[in-house]
MMTF fields as JSON, N, C-alpha, C and O atoms, coordinates in Angstrom:
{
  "mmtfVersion": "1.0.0",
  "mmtfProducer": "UNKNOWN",
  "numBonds": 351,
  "numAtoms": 352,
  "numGroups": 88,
  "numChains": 1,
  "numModels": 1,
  "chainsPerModel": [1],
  "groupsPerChain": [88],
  "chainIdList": ["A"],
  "bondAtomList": [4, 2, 8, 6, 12, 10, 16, 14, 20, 18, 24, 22, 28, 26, 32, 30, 36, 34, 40, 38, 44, 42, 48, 46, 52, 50, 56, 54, 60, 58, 64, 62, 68, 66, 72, 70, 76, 74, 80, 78, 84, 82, 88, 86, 92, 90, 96, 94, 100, 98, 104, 102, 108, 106, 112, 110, 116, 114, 120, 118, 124, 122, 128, 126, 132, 130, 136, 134, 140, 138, 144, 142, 148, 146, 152, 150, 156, 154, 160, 158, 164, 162, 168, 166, 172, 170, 176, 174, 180, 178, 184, 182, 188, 186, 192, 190, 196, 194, 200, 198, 204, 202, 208, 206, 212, 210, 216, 214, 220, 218, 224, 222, 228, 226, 232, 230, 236, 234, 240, 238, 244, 242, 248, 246, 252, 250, 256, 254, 260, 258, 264, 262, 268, 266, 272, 270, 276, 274, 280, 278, 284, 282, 288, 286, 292, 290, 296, 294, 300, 298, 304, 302, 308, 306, 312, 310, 316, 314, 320, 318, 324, 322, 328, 326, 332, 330, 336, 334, 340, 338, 344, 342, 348, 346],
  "bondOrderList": [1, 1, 1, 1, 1, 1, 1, 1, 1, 1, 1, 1, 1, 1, 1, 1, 1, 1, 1, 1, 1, 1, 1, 1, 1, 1, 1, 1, 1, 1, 1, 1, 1, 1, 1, 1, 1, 1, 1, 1, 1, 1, 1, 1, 1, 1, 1, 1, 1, 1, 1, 1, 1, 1, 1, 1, 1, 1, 1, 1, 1, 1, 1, 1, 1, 1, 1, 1, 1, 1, 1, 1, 1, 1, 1, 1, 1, 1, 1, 1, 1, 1, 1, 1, 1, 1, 1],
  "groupList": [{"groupName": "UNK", "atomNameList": ["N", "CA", "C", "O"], "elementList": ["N", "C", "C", "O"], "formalChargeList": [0, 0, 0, 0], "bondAtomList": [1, 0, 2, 1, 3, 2], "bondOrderList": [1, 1, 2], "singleLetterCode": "X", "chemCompType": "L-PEPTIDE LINKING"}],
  "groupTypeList": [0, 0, 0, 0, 0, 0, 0, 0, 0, 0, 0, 0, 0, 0, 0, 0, 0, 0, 0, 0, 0, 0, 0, 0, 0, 0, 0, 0, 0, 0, 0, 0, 0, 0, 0, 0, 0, 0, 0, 0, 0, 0, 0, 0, 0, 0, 0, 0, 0, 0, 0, 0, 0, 0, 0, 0, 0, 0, 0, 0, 0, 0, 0, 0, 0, 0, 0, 0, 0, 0, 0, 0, 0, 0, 0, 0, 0, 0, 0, 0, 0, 0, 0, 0, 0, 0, 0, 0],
  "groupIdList": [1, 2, 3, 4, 5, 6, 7, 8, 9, 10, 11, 12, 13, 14, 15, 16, 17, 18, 19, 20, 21, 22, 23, 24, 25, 26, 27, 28, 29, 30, 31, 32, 33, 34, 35, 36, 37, 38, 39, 40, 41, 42, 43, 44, 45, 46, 47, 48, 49, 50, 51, 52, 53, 54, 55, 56, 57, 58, 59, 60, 61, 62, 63, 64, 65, 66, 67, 68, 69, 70, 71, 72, 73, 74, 75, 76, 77, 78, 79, 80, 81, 82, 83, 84, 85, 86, 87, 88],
  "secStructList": [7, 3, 3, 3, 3, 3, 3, 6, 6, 3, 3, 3, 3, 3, 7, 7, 1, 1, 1, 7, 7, 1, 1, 7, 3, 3, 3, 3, 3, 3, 6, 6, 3, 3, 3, 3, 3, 3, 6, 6, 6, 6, 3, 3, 3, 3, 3, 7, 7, 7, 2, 2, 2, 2, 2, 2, 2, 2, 2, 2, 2, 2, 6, 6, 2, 2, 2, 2, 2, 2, 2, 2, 2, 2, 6, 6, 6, 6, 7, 7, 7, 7, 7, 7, 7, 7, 7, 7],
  "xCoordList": [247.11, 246.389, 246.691, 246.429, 247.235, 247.84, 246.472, 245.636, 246.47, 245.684, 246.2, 247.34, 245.458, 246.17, 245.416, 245.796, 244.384, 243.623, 242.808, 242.436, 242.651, 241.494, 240.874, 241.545, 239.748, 239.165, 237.726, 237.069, 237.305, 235.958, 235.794, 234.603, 236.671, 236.191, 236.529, 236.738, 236.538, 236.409, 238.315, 239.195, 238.264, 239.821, 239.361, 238.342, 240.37, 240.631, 241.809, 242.864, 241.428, 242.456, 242.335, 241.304, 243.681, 243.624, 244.748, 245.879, 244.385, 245.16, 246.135, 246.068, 247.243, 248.368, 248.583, 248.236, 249.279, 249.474, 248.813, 248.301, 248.759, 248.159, 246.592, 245.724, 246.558, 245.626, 243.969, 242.829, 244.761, 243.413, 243.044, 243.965, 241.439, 241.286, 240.509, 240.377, 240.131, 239.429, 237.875, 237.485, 237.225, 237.484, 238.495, 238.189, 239.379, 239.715, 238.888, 237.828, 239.32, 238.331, 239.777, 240.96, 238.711, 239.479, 238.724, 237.831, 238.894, 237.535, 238.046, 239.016, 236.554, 236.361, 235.989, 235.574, 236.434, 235.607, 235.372, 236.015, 234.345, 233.574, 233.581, 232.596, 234.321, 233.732, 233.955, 235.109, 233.204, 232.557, 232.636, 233.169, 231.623, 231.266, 232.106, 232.851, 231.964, 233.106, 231.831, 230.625, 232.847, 232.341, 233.104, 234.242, 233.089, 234.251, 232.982, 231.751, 234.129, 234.142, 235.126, 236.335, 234.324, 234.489, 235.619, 235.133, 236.88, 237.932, 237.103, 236.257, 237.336, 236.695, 234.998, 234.702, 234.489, 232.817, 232.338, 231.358, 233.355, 233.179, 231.85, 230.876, 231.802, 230.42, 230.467, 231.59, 229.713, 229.91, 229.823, 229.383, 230.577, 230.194, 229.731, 228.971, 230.094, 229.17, 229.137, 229.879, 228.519, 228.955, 227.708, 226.494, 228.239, 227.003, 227.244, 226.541, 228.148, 227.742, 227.183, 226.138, 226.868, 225.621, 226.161, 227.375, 224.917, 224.353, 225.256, 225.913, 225.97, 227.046, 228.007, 228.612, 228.491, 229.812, 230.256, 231.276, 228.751, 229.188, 228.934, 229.52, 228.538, 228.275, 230.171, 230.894, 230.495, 232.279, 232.975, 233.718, 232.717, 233.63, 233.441, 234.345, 232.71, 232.195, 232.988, 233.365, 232.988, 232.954, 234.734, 235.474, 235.248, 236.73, 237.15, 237.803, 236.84, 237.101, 237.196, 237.988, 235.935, 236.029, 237.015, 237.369, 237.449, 238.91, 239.86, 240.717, 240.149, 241.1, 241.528, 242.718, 240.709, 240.164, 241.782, 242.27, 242.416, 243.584, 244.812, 245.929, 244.481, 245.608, 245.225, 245.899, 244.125, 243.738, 244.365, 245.472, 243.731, 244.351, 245.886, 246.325, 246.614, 248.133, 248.249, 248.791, 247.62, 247.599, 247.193, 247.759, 246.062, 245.733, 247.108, 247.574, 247.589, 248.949, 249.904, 250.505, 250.041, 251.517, 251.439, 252.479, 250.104, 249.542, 249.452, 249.173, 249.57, 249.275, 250.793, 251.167, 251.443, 253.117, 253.628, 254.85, 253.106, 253.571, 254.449, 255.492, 253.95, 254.319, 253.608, 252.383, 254.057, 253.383, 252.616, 253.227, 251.258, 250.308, 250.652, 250.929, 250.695, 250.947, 249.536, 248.406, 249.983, 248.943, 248.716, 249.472, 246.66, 246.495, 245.787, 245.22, 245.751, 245.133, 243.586, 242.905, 243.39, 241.985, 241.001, 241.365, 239.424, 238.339, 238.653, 239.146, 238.394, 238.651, 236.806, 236.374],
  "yCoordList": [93.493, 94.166, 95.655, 96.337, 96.065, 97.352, 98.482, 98.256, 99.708, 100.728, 101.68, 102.144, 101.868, 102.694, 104.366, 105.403, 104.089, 105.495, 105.777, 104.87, 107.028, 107.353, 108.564, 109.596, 108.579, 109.94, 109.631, 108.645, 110.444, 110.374, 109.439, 109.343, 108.378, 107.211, 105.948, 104.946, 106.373, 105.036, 104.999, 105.86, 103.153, 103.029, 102.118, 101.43, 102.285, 101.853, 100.684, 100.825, 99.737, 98.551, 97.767, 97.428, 97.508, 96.716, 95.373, 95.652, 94.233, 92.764, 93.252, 94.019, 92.134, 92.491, 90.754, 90.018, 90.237, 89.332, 88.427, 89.097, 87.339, 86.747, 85.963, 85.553, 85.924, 85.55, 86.083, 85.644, 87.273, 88.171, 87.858, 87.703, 87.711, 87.404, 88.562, 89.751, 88.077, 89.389, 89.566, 88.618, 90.458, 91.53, 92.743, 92.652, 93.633, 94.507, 95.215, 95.802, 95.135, 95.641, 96.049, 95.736, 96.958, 97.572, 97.121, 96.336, 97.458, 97.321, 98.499, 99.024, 98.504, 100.268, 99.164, 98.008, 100.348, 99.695, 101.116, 102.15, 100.906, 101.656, 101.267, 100.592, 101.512, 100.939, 99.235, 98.824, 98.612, 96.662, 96.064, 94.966, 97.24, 97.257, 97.429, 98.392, 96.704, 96.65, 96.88, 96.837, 97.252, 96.977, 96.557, 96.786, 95.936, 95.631, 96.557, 96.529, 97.437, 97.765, 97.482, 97.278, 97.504, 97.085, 98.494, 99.621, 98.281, 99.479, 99.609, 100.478, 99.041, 99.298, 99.943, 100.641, 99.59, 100.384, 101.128, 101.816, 101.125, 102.112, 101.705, 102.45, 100.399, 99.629, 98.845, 98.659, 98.484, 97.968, 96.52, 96.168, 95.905, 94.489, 93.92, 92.973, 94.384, 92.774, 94.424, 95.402, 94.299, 95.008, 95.875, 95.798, 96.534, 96.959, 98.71, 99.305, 99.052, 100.37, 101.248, 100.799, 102.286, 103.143, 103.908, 103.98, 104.734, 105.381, 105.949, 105.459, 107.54, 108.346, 107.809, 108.167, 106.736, 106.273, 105.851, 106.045, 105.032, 104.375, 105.675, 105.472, 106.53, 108.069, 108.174, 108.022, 108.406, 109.309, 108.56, 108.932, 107.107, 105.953, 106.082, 106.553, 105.811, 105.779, 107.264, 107.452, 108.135, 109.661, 109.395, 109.537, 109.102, 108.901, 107.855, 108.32, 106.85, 106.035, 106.097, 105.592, 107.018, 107.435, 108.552, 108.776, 109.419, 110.393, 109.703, 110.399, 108.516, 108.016, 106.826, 106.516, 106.252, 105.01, 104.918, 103.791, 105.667, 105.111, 105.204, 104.856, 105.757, 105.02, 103.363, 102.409, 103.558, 102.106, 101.403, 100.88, 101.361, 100.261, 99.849, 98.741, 100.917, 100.957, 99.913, 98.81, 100.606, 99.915, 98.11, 97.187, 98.124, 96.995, 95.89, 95.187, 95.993, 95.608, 95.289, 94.217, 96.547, 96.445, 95.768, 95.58, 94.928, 94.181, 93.191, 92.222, 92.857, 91.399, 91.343, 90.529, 92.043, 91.238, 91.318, 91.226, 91.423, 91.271, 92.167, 91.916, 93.655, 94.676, 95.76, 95.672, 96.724, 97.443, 98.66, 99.47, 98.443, 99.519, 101.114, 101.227, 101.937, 103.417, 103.876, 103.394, 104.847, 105.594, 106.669, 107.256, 106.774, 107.011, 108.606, 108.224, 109.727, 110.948, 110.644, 109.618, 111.681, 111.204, 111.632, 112.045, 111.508, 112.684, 113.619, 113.535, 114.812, 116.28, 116.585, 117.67],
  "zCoordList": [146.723, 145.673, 145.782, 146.772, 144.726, 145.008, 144.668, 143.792, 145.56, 145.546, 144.232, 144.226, 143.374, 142.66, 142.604, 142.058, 143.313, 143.056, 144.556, 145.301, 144.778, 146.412, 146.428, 146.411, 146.458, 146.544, 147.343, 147.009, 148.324, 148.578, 149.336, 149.628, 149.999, 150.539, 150.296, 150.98, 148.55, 147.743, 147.645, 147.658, 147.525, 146.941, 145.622, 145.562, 144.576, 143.497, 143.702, 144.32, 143.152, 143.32, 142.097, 141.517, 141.763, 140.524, 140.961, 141.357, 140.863, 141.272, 139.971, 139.011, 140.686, 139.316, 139.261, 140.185, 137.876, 137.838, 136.649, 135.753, 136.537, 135.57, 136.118, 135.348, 137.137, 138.006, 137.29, 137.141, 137.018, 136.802, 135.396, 134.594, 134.874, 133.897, 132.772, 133.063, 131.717, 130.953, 131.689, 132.371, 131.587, 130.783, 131.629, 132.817, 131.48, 131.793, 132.996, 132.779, 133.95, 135.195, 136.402, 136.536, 137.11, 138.524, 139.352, 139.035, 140.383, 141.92, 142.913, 143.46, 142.71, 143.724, 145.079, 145.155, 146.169, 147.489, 148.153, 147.968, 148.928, 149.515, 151.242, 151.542, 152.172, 153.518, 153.255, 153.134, 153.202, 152.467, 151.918, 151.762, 151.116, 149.784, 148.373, 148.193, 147.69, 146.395, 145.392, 145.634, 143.659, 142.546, 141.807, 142.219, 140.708, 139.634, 138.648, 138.653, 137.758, 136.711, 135.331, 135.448, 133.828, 133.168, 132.544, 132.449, 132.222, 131.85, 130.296, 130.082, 129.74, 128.418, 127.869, 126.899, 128.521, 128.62, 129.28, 128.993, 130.971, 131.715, 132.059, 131.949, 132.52, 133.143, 134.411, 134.877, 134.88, 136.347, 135.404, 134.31, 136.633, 136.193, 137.112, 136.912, 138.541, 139.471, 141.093, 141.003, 141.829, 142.567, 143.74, 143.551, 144.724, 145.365, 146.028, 146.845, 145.51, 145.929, 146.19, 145.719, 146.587, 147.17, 146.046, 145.853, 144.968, 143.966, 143.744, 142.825, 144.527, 144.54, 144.259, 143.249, 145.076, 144.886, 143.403, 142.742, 143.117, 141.393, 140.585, 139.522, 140.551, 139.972, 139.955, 138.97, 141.048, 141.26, 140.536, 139.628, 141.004, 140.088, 138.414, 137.724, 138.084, 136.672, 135.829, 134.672, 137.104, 136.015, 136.364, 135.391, 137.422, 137.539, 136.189, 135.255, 136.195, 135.272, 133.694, 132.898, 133.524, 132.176, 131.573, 130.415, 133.304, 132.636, 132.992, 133.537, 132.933, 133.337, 132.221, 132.174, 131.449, 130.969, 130.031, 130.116, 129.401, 129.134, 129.934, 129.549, 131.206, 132.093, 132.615, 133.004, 132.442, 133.787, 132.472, 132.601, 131.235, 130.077, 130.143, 129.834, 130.592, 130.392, 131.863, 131.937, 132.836, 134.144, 134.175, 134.762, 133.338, 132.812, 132.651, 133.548, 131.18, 130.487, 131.584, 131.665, 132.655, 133.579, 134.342, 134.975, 134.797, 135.939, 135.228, 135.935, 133.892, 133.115, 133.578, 134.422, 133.116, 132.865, 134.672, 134.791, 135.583, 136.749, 137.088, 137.692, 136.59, 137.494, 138.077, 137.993, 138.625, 139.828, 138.595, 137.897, 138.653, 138.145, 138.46, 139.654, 138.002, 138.517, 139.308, 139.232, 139.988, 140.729, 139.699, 138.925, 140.091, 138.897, 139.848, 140.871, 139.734, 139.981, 140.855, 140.831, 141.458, 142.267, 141.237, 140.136, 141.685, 140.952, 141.589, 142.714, 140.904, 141.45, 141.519, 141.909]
}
């Protein structure tokens, strides 16, 4: 599962492949702890992070939200997602 993003702790990982199903999502991890977020609403979908972390994620995601989409697409057709900038 390739890392495509890191800042703060947290890694960003997006599965590549067909494996992966809708809706459009990444997964943050924290230490354990994971979240899947939703690329399109910029929503959590299942997940347990501590408060901050889903705060950094959420605000990363939303300046990011049309790379992860592109990232999205490149991981459907079974290739390597780009690395995407940290939160500043």
């Amino acid at each position: 599962m390739p890392t495509i993003s890191r800042f703060h702790g947290i890694s960003i990982r997006m599965y590549a492949g067909e494996r992966e199903h809708p809706p459009l999502h990444f997964r943050a991890y924290f230490g354990a702890r994971e979240m899947r977020v939703n690329i399109e609403t910029g929503l959590p979908l299942t997940g347990d992070l501590p408060a901050a972390q889903i705060r950094m994620v959420l605000q990363w995601a939303e300046q990011h939200r049309s790379v992860l989409i592109t990232n999205w697409e490149l991981a459907r057709n079974n290739k390597a997602p780009n690395a995407v900038p940290p939160l500043h």
